[in-house]
N, C-alpha and C positions, 0 to 999 in steps of 0.2 A: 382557513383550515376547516375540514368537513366533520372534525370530531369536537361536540359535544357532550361535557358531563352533565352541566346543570348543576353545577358546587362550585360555592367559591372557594372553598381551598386552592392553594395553591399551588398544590403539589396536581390537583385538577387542571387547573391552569396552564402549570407547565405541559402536562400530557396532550393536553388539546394541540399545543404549537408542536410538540417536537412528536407525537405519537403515529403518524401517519407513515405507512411503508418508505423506508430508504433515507426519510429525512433526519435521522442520528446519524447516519452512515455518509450522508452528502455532508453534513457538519463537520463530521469525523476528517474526511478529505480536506476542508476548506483548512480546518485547524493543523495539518500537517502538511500545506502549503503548497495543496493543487488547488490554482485560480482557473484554467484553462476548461472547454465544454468537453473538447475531445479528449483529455485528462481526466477531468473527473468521469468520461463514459469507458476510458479505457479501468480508472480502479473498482466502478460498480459495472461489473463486465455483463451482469443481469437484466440490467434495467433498461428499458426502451428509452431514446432518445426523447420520444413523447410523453412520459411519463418522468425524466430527466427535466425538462425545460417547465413542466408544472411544477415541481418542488422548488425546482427554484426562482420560480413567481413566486409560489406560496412565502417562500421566507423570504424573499423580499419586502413582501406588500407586509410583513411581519416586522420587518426592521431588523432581518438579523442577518441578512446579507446585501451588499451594495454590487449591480454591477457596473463595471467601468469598460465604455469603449476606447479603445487606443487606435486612433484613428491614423496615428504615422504607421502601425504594425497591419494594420486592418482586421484586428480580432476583438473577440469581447472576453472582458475578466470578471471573474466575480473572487469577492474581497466580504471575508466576516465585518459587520459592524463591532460597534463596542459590545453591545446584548451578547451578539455572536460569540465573540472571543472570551465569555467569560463563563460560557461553557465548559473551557478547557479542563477543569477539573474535574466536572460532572460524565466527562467522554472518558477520561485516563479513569475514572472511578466505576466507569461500567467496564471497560477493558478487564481491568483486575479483578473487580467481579467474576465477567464470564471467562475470564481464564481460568478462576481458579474453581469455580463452581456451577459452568454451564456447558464445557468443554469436556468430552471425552477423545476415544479416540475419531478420530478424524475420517468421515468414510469421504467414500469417491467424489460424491458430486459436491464435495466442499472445497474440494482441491481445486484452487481458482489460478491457474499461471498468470492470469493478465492483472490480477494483484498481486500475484507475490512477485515477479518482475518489476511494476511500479513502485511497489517496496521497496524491493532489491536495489533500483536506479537512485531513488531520492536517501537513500541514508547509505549509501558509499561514503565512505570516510577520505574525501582526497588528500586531506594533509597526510594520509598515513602513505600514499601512492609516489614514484618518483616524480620528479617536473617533467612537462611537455604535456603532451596531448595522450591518454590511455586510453586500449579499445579492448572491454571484457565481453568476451562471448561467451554465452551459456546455450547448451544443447539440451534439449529434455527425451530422451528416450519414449516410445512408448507414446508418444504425441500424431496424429494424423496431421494435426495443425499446429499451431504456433510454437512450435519445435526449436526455429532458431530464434534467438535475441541476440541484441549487440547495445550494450550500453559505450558511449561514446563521453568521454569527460575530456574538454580542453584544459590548458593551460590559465586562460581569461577564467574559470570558474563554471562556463557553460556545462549543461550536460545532455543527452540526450538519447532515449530510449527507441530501438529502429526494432520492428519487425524484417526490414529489408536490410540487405547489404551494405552498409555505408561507404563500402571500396574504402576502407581505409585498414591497414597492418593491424590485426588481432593481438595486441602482447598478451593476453593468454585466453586460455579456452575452459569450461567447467561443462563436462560430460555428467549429467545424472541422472533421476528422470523427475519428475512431477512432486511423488509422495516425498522422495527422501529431500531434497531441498527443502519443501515445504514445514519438514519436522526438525530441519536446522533451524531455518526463520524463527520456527513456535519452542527451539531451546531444547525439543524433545530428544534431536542427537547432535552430538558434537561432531565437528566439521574432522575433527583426526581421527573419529569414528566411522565417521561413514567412507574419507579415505582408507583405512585400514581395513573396512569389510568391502571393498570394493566398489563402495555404489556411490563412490562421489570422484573421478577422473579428472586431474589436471593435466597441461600442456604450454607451454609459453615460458615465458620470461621467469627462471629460477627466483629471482627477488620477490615480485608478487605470489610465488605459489607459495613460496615459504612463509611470508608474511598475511596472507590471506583472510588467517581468524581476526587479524589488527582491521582493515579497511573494511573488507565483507559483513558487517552489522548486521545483528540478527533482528528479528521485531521487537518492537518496544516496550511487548508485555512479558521477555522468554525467560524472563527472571522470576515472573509469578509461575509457579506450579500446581497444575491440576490439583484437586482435593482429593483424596484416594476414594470416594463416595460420592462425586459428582451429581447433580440433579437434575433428573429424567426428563429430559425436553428434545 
């Protein structure tokens, strides 16, 4: 790592490993169970590939990521070490932090869809969904690009997030656009609110739409609430 305090404190210490652009944020991924390169480039939709594969050298050569080649798949994985994983509290403990005190409202260029879709796909709740194979598509208004998604859950447990078409039967469809989804996720409105002001549209399979708020899982911090005097950052 290229950061330097010159203290042994610890709390120095720390800052030097983890202080550098995107490496809380690539941790944050690893702990919420994206192993994959094109995964984690799809949740930090910012960051250059080149600047993606130095971070995570860096925590490697650190000891706090392992990667693994799977050579029957033909990809490579990267897996927290123990250091890594024990993190996990110090990541949920800045979450609730900046939810509640570095969060206001939300302007345009934070509104990220190729995370809040990677959101959306990995904490679907399928025990709440019927059996077989489900196919949830979301539409985002108001997008030039990455407009359509289709989250795909089989039966076996697989799941899988497509920009393209998968050809497979849509049981239902979520019309909305960008902001209003993105302020379900953060808790800010409820999902029978924004159906009832018109700016969240269902379609498909009556059972799923009615059950919806049960599978649909909002973000993990939407319980923490802004501080009514948030600080100016």
């Amino acid at each position: 790592m290229s950061i330097h305090y010159g203290q042994f404190c610890p709390v120095a210490k720390a800052a030097e490993v983890l202080g550098e652009r995107w490496t809380i944020l690539i941790i944050r991924e690893l702990l919420l169970g994206t192993t994959r390169f094109s995964d984690l480039q799809r949740a930090l939709s910012q960051i250059s590939p080149t600047l993606l594969t130095k971070r995570l050298n860096q925590l490697q050569d650190c000891g706090l990521v392992v990667r693994k080649k799977l050579p029957e798949q033909r990809r490579t994985e990267y897996h927290l070490a123990p250091a890594g994983r024990e993190l996990l509290p110090v990541v949920v403990g800045l979450g609730e932090w900046g939810m509640k005190w570095a969060r206001g409202q939300m302007s345009d260029d934070e509104l990220d869809v190729e995370l809040l879709m990677h959101d959306f796909s990995r904490r679907i709740d399928e025990t709440q969904l019927p059996g077989g194979r489900t196919v949830i598509k979301f539409f985002f208004s108001g997008l030039s690009q990455f407009a359509h998604w289709w989250i795909v859950l089989e039966e076996n447990g697989e799941r899988e997030l497509c920009l393209n078409n998968p050809g497979k039967g849509v049981d239902i469809e979520l019309r909305s656009d960008l902001r209003t989804m993105t302020e379900i996720w953060a808790g800010d409105m409820e999902i029978r609110t924004a159906k009832k002001d018109g700016r969240l549209q269902l379609s498909g399979n009556p059972v799923l739409i009615r059950t919806l708020s049960s599978w649909l899982r909002i973000g993990m911090f939407a319980n923490v609430r802004p501080h009514s005097d948030p600080l100016r950052v």
